[in-house]
N, C-alpha and C positions, 0 to 999 in steps of 0.2 A: 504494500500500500504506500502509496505515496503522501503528502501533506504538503499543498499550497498555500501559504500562510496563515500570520495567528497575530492579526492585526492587531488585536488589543497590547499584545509586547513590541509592535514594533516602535512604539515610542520607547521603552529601555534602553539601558545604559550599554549593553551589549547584545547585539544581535547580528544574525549570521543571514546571507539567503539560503534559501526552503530547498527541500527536497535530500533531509537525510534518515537515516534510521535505519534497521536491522537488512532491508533491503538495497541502500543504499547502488551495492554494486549492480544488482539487476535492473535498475530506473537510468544509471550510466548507458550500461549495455543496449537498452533498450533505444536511447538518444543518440548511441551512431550508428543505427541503422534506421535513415530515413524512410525506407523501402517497407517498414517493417513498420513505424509507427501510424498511429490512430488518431494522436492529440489533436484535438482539434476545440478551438476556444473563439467564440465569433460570431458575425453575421452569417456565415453557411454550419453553425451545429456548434455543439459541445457533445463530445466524446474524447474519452483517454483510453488508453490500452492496459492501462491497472486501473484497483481500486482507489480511487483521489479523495481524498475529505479537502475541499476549500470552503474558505470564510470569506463570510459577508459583513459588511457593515454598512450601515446606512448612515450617508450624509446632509443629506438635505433636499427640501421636497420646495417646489413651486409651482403651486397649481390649485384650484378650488377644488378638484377631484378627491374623493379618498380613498388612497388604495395598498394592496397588497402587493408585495414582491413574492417571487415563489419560483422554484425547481418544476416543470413536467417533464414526466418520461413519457418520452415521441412512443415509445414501443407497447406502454399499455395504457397512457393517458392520464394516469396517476398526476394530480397534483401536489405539492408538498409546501405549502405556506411559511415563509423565512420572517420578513418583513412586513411589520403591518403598522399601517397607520389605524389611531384609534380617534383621530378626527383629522377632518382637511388641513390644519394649518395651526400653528404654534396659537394664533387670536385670531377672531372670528373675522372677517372681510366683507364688502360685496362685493358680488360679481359684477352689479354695474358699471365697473371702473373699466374702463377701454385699457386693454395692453398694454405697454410699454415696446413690445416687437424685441426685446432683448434681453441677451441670457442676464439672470439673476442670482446666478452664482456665488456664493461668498459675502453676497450684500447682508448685512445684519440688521437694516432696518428695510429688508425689501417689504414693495406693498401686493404682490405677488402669492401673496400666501405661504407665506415662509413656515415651512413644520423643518425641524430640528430632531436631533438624538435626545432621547429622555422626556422630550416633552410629546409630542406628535407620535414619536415610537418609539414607545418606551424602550424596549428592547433591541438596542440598536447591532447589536452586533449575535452572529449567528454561525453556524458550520453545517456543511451538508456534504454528503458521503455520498459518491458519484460510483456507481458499480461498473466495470470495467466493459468495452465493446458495449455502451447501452447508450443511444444517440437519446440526447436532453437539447433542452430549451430554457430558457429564462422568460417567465410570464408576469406580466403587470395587469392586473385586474385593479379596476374602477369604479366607484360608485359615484352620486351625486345624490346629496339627501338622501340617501338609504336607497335610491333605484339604479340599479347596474348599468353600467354606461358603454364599457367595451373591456378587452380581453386583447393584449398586444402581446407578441412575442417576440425573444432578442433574436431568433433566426427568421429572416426575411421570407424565408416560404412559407414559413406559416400564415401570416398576415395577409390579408385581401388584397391584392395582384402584388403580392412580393414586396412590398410599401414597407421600407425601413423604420422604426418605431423606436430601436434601441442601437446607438453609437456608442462602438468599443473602443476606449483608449488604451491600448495593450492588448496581447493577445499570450496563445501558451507559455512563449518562451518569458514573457514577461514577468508571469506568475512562477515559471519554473525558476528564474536569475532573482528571484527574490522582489522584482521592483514593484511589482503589483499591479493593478489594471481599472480603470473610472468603466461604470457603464452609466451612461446618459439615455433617460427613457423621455421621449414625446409624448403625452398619449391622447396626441390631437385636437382635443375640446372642443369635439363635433356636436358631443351632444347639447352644446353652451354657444356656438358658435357658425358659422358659416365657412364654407370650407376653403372660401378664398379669405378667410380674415384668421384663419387658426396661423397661431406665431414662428411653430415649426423649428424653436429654442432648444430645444432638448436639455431643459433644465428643469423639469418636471418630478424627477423623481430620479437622484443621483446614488448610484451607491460604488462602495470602496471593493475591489477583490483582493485578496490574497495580500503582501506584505512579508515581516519579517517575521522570524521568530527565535527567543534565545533556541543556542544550540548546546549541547550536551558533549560536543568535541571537547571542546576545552578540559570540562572536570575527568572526558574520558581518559586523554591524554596524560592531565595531570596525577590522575592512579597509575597509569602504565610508565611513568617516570620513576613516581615513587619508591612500586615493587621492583623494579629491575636493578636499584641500586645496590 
């Protein structure tokens, strides 16, 4: 099994990039031989060729919608709910307010509908364990006022005529080399909006993947110096 990060250490004072443990030599072996791997982290799928646990964390939402982040497996349709918002937005808003047309990112006093870690979801950080050769999706479910709005996925065929929904920044190796990967989800605001006037920001619903995490070499090391003297 492999492990693509443990975001919540990689603010720590020491950390390593991911992808070590009892396996270590077989996840190498497996990385030069192109021919051979599966990994695939993106707009066309999520599948690995081992078992993967990666983590999520949720960064920040802009949007009147409220909604879930969540795992499906393409192969039985299983949903698995990571991320949830437990209302649209950090304080309440209208929706009367016409766009702004531009990412909201970072803003601290955005008037966007800004939902936050610990307040908007509670639970901001998550892990989910990907079972080997099993093609996945990343799913953003929507409500508005309590009535379901739409269903977007981060692989573009799933979506009505292939309509990108969710932009990856990073992809496998990124997660494998430690540095970690942004997904940016849109999710349209057809049901609020006119589909020539939806802002198409992708700053609706942001979350963290993968990152650092301590590693266990060091203390390993340090016993195997110890005993050999």
């Amino acid at each position: 099994m492999q492990l693509l990060g443990s975001i919540g250490s990689k603010r720590g004072l020491k950390s390593r990039p991911l992808l070590w443990g009892a396996i270590a030599g077989m996840l190498l072996g497996s990385f030069s031989d192109p021919a051979q791997a599966r990994d695939l982290f993106g707009n066309g799928g999520i599948e690995f060729d081992v078992d993967t646990i990666v983590e999520f964390e949720f960064a920040e939402s802009n949007g009147a919608f409220q909604s879930t982040f969540g795992v499906i497996n393409l192969d039985t349709g299983v949903k698995t709910p990571l991320l949830v918002e437990v209302k649209p937005s950090d304080r309440s808003q209208t929706v009367e307010r016409p766009s702004t047309y531009t990412d909201d990112t970072g803003q601290s006093q955005s008037q966007d509908f800004l939902g936050t870690p610990g307040n908007t979801v509670p639970q901001p950080l998550v892990e989910f364990e990907f079972e080997a050769n099993t093609r996945y999706a990343l799913y953003l479910e929507s409500s508005y006022n309590g009535r379901p709005v739409n269903l977007l996925y981060s692989t573009d065929a799933q979506n009505p005529n292939s309509r990108r929904q969710a932009e990856f920044r990073g992809d496998f190796s990124a997660l494998a080399n430690g540095e970690g990967a942004l997904i940016r989800w849109d999710d349209t605001g057809e049901a609020l909006v006119r589909d020539s006037d939806q802002d198409r920001d992708f700053d609706d619903f942001i979350v963290i993947v993968g990152g650092y995490q301590d590693c266990p070499y060091d203390e390993i090391s340090e016993f195997d110096s110890s005993t050999s003297r």
